[in-house]
C-alpha positions as CSV (number, residue, x, y, z in Angstrom):
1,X,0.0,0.0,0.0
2,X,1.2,3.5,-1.0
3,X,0.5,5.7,1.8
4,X,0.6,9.4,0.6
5,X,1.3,12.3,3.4
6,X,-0.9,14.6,0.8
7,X,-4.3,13.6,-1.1
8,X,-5.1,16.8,-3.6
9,X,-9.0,16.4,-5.0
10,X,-9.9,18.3,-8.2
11,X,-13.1,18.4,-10.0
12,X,-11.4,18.5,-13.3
13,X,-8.3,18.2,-14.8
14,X,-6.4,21.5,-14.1
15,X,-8.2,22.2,-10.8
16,X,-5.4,21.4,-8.4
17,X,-2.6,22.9,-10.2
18,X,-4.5,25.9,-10.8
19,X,-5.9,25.8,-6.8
20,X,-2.7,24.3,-4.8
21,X,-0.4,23.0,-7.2
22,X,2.8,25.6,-5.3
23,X,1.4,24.3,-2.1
24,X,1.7,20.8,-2.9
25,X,5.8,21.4,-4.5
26,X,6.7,22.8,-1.5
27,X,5.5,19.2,0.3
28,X,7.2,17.5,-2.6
29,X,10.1,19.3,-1.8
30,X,10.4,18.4,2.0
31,X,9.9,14.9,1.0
32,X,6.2,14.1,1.4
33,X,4.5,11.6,-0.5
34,X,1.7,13.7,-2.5
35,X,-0.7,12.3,-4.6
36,X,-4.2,13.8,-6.9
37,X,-7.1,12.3,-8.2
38,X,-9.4,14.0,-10.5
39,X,-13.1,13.3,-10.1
40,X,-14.1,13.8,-14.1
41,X,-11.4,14.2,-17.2
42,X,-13.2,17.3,-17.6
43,X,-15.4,16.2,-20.9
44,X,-17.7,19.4,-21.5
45,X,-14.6,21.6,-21.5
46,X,-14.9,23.8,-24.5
47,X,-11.5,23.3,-25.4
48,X,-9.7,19.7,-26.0
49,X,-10.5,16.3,-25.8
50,X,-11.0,13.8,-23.0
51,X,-7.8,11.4,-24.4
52,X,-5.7,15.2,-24.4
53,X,-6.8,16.3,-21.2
54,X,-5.3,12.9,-19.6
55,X,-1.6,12.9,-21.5
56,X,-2.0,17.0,-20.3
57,X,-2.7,15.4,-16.3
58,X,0.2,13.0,-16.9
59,X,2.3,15.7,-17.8
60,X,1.9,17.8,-15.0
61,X,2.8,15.2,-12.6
62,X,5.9,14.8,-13.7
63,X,6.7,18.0,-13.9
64,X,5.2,18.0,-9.9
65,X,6.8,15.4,-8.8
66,X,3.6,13.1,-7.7
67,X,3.7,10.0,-6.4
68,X,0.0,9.0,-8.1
69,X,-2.5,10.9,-10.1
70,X,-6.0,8.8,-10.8
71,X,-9.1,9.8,-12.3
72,X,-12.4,8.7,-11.4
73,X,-14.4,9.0,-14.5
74,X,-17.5,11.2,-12.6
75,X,-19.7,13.0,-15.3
76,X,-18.5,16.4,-15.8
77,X,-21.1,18.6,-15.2
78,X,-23.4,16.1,-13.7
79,X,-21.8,14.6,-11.2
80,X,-24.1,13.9,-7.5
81,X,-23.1,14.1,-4.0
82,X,-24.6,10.7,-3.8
83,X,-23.7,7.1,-2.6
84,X,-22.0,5.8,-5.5
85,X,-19.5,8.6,-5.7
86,X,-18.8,9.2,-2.0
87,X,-17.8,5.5,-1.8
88,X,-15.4,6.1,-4.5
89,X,-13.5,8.5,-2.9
90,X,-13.7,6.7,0.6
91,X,-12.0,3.5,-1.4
92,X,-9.5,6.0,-2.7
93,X,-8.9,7.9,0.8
94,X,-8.8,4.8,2.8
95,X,-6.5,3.2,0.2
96,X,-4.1,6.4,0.3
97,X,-4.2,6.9,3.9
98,X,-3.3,10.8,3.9
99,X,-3.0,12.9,6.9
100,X,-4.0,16.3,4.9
101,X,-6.8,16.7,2.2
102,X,-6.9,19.4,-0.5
103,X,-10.1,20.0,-2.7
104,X,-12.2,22.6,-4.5
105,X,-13.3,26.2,-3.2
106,X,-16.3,25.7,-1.4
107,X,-18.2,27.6,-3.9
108,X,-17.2,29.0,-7.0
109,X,-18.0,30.3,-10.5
110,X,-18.3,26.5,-11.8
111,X,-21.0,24.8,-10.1
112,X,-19.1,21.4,-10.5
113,X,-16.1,23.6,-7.7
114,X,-18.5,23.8,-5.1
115,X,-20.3,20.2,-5.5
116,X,-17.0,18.9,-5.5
117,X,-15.8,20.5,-2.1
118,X,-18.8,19.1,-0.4
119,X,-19.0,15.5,-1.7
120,X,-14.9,14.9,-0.8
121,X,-15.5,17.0,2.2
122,X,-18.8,14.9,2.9
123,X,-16.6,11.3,1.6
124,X,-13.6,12.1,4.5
125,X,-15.6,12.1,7.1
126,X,-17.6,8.7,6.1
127,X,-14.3,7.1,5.6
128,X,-13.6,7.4,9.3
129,X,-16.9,5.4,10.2
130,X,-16.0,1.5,11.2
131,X,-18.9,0.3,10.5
132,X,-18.7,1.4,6.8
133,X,-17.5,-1.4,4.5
134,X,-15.4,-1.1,1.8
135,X,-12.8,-3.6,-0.3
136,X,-10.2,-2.7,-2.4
137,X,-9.1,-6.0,-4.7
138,X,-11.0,-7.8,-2.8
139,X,-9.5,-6.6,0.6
140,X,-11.5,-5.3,3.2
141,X,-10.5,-1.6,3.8
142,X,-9.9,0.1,6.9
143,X,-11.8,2.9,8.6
144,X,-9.5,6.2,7.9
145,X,-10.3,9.7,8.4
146,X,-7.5,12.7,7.3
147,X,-6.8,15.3,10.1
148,X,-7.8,18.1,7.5
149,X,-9.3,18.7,4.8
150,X,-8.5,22.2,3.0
151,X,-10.2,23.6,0.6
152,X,-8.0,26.0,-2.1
153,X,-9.3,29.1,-4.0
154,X,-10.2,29.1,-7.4
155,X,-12.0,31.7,-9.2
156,X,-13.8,33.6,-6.6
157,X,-12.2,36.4,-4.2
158,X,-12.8,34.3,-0.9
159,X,-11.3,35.4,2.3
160,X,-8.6,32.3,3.4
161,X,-8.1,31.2,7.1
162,X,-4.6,30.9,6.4
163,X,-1.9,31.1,3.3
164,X,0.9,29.3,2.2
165,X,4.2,30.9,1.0
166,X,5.1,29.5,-2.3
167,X,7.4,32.1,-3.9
168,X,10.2,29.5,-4.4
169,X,7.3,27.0,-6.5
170,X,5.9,29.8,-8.6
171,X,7.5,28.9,-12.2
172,X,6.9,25.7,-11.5
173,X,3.4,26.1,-10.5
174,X,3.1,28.0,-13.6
175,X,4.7,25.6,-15.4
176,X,2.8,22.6,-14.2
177,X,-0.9,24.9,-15.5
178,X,0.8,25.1,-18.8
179,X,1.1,21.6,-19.7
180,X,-2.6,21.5,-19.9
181,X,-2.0,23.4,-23.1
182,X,-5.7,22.5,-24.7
183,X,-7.4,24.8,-22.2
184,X,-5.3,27.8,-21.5
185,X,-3.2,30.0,-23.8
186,X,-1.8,29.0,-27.2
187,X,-1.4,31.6,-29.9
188,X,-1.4,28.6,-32.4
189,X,-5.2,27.5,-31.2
190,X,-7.9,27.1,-33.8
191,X,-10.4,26.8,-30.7
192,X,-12.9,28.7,-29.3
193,X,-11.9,31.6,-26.5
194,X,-13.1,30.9,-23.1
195,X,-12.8,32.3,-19.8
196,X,-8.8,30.7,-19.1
197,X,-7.5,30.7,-22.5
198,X,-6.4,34.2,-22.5
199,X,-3.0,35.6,-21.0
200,X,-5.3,38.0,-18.7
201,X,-6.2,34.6,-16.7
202,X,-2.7,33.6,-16.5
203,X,-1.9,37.4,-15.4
204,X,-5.1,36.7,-13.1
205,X,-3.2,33.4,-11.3
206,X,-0.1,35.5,-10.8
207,X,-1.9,37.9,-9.5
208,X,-3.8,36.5,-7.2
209,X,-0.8,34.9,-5.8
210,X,0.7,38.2,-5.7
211,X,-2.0,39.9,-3.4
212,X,-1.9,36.8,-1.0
213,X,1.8,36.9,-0.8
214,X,1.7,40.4,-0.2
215,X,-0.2,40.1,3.0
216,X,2.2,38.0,4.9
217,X,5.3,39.7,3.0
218,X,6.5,37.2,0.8
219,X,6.1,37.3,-3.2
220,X,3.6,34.5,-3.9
221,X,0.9,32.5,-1.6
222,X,-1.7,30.1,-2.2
223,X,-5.0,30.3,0.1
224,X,-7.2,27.6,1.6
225,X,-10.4,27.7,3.7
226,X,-10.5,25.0,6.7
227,X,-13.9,24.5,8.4
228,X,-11.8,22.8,11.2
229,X,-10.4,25.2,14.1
230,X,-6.3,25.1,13.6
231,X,-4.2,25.0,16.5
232,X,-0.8,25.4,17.3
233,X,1.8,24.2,20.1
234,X,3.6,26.8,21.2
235,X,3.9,30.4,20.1
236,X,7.2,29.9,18.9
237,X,5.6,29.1,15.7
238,X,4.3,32.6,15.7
239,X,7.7,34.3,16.8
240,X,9.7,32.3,14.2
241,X,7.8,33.1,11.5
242,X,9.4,36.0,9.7
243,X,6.3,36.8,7.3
């Protein structure tokens, strides 16, 4: 069994390197085992296909350094918070085991962002219940629930409870959103314009990155939302920190 320190959910393809992707480098980069899973391969995109968008995925792992990346197959655009897929992503957290869960913006401009955030949010907390059964080849599973689960910002302005710096992982968060060169910005594209195909939205994810970084003093953050109180063990953490 692969346990992973680091289980990142994403509605679709691009979510997670758009959302946390500088977060989850700087784990990489202090050794932990980080993995993703997609929920859909993002099929009513207006740009690219569903066989593109998973060589794009494949791409940015590598160039993140994960230890997995799966897709479930949900319907883009229709997917429930319903039985069937809550029991897929409690066979995929209690097969994963991570300590810390990353997944979509509580709400959002896409309605697939917010349905998302509830169903894994909804999914980690069933996966801690014993008497819930689940197999995995034929194994029976054990009960496991994360310690967090985060939720990253996406397109709307929400206020975070905390931030991340990630001005060292920047290019390479960048970097990583590029791969997924069907949706965002090609000058050589035949395709329709959308909403993230321009440079203004990669100027927009710099940007944001910018302001958040800004407001602890460093260059570049990410944000997350935690519906769990975070607590600390001495205020040395506080002191040390220089942002």
């Amino acid at each position: 069994m692969l346990k992973l320190d680091i289980l990142a959910f994403g509605a679709h393809p691009d979510d997670v390197e758009l959302g946390c992707a500088g977060t989850l480098l700087s784990a990489i980069s202090e050794g932990k085992k980080v993995g993703v899973v997609d929920l859909t391969k993002g099929e009513l995109g207006t740009r690219g296909t569903t066989s593109q968008r998973l060589k794009e995925s494949q791409l940015a792992s590598e160039v993140m350094g994960l230890s997995i990346r799966e897709n479930l197959g949900m319907q883009d655009g229709f997917f429930k918070n319903n039985n069937e897929n809550q029991f897929l992503i409690i066979e995929t957290i209690r097969r994963f085991q991570p300590s810390i869960i990353f997944c979509n913006a509580p709400e959002d401009r896409h309605p697939d962002h917010g349905r998302a955030a509830k169903l894994v949010e909804d999914a980690a907390f069933l996966s801690g219940l014993s008497k819930l059964k689940t197999t995995h080849n034929g194994v029976e599973q054990q009960a496991w629930r994360p310690t967090q689960v985060f939720h990253y910002i996406q397109s709307r302005n929400l206020v975070p409870n905390f931030v991340v710096d990630i001005s060292a992982f920047m290019d390479k968060k960048m970097e990583a959103i590029l791969t997924h060169s069907s949706q965002f910005y090609d000058p050589n594209s035949m395709e329709p314009e959308t909403f993230i195909s321009g440079t203004a939205f990669l100027e927009f994810v710099k940007g944001r990155a910018k302001e958040l970084g800004q407001q602890i003093g460093v260059q570049y953050a990410e944000g997350f939302i935690t519906k769990k109180l975070l607590g600390i063990g001495s205020l040395d953490a506080i002191i040390q920190n220089k942002t």
